[in-house]
C-alpha positions in Angstrom: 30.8 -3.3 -31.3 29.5 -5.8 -28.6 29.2 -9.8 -30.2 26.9 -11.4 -28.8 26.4 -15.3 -29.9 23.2 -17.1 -30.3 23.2 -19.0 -27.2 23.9 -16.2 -24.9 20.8 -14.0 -26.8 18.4 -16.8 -26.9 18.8 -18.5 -23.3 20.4 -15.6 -21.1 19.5 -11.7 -22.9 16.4 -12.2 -24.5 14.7 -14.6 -21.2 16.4 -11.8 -19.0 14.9 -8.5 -21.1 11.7 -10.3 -21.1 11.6 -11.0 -17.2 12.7 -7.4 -16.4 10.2 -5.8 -18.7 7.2 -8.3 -17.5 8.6 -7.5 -14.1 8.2 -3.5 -15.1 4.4 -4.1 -16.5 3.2 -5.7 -13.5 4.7 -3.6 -10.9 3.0 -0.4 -13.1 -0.2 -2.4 -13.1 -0.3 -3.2 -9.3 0.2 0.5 -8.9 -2.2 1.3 -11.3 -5.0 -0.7 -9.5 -4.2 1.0 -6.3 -4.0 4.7 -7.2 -7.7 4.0 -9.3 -8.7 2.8 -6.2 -7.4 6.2 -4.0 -9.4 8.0 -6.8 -6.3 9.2 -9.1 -8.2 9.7 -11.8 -5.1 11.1 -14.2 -2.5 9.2 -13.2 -3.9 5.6 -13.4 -4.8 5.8 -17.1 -0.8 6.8 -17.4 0.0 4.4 -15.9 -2.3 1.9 -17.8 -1.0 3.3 -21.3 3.2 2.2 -20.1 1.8 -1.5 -18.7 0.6 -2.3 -21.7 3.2 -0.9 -23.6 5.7 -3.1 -21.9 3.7 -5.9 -21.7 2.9 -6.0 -26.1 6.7 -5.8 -26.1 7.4 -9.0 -23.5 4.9 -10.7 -25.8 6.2 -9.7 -28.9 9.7 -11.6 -28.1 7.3 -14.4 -26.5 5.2 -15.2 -30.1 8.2 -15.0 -32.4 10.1 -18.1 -30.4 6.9 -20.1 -29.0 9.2 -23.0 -29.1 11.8 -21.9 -26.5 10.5 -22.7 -22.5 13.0 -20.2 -21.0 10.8 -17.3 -22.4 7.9 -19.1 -20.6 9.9 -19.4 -17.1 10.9 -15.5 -17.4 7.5 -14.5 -18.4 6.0 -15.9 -15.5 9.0 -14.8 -12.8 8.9 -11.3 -14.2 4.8 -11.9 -13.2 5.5 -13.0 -9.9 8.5 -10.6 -9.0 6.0 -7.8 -10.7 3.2 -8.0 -7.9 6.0 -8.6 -5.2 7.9 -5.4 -6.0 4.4 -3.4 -6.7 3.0 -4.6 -3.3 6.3 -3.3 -1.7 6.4 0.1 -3.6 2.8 0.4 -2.4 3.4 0.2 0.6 5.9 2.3 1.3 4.3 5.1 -0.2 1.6 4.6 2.0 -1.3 6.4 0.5 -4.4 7.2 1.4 -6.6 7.3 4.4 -7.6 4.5 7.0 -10.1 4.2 9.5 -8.4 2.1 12.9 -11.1 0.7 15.1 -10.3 0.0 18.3 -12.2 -2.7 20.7 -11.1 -2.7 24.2 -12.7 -4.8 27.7 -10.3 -2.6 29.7 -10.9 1.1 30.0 -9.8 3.0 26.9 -9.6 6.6 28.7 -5.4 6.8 28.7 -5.4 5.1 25.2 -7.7 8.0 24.1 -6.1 10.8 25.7 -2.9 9.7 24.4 -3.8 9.2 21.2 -5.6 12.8 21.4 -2.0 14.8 22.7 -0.2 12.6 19.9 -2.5 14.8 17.5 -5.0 12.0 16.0 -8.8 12.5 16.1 -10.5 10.2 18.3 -14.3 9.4 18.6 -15.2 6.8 21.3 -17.8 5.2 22.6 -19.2 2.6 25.0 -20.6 -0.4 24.0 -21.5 -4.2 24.3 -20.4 -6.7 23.3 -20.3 -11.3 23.6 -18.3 -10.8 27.2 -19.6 -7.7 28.6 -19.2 -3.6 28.3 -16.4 -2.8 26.0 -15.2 0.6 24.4 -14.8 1.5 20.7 -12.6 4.1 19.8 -12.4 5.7 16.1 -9.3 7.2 14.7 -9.3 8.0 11.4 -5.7 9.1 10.0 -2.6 8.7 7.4 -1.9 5.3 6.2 1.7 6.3 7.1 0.7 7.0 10.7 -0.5 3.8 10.9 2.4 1.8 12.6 2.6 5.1 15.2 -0.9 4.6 16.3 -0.6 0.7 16.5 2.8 1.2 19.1 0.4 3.6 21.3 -2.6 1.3 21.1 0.4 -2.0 22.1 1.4 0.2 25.2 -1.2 1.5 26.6 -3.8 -1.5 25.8 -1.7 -4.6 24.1 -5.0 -7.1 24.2 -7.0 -4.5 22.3 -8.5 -5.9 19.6 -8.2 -3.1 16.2 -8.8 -3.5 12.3 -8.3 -1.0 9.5 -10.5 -0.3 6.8 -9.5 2.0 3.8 -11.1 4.9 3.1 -11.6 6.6 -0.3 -12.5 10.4 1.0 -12.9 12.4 4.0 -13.9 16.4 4.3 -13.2 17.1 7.7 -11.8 15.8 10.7 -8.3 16.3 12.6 -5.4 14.9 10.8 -1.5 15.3 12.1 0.5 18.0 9.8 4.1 16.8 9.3 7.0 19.4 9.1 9.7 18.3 7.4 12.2 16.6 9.7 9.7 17.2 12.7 9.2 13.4 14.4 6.1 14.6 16.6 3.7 16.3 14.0 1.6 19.8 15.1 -2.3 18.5 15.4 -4.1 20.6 12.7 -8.0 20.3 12.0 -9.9 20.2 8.9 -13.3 21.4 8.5 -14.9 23.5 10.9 
């Protein structure tokens, strides 16, 4: 049987279980946040019921020794490491939907018709703007096609000027179909 002594449980295993689980509740909860906000209406909840699980156990261990500071300190690195991790797990899944909006002086013809034969829906128009006629180009696509679209818009218009908005739902429109171990994706479209 493993013998632990009180040092080691108070000021290395205990600060240590409650960093990890802190850590654990917070990276659940920045998940949580974002799948409520893509419109995961089961999952969230789920997820809600294991962060606070973990977190009325961190605080458990937290009210029985109010006078030891360690607890403290891995309370509130398990809180910052939490979001960190969460943010990074979020964004490698990459959910969701985004709306890329492109601003361009120069002519966005080649820009469009590339992104068009890479498979993305494209709406574009001219416009005006502070300095003079400018185009605006719409592509709406995958979160995970994101850094695909930027590279196109950095070749074939690097001063373009683009923001991305998140979008909760769309019901039509042409969105890329991936194939499993495909790297160019088959253009399919939604809707009619």
């Amino acid at each position: 049987m493993l013998d632990i002594d009180g040092f080691t449980m108070t000021y290395i295993a205990i600060p240590l279980l409650i960093f990890l689980s802190r850590v654990a509740d917070v990276t659940i909860g920045t998940l949580r946040i974002v799948f409520l906000s893509k419109g995961f209406k089961v999952l969230a909840p789920v997820l809600g019921f294991f962060e606070v699980l973990i977190w009325l156990l961190a605080m458990t261990k937290i009210f029985e020794n109010l006078d030891n500071w360690f607890y403290f300190i891995a309370y509130a690195g398990g809180f910052a490491m939490g979001n960190y991790i969460g943010l990074i797990i979020e964004e490698r899944i990459a959910l969701g939907v985004v709306n890329i909006r492109i601003i361009t002086q120069k002519s966005g013809v080649e820009l469009i018709k590339n992104l068009s034969e890479s498979g993305y829906g494209v709406t574009h128009l001219d416009a005006h703007g502070s300095k003079g006629p400018v185009h605006i180009i719409y592509c709406i696509l995958k979160r995970k096609d994101v850094a695909e679209v930027t590279e196109i818009i950095k070749r074939f218009n690097p001063k373009a000027f683009y923001t991305l908005e998140d979008i909760r739902f769309t019901n039509s429109g042409v969105f890329r179909k991936r194939v499993l171990g495909q790297k160019n994706p088959i253009p399919i479209r939604k809707g009619k």
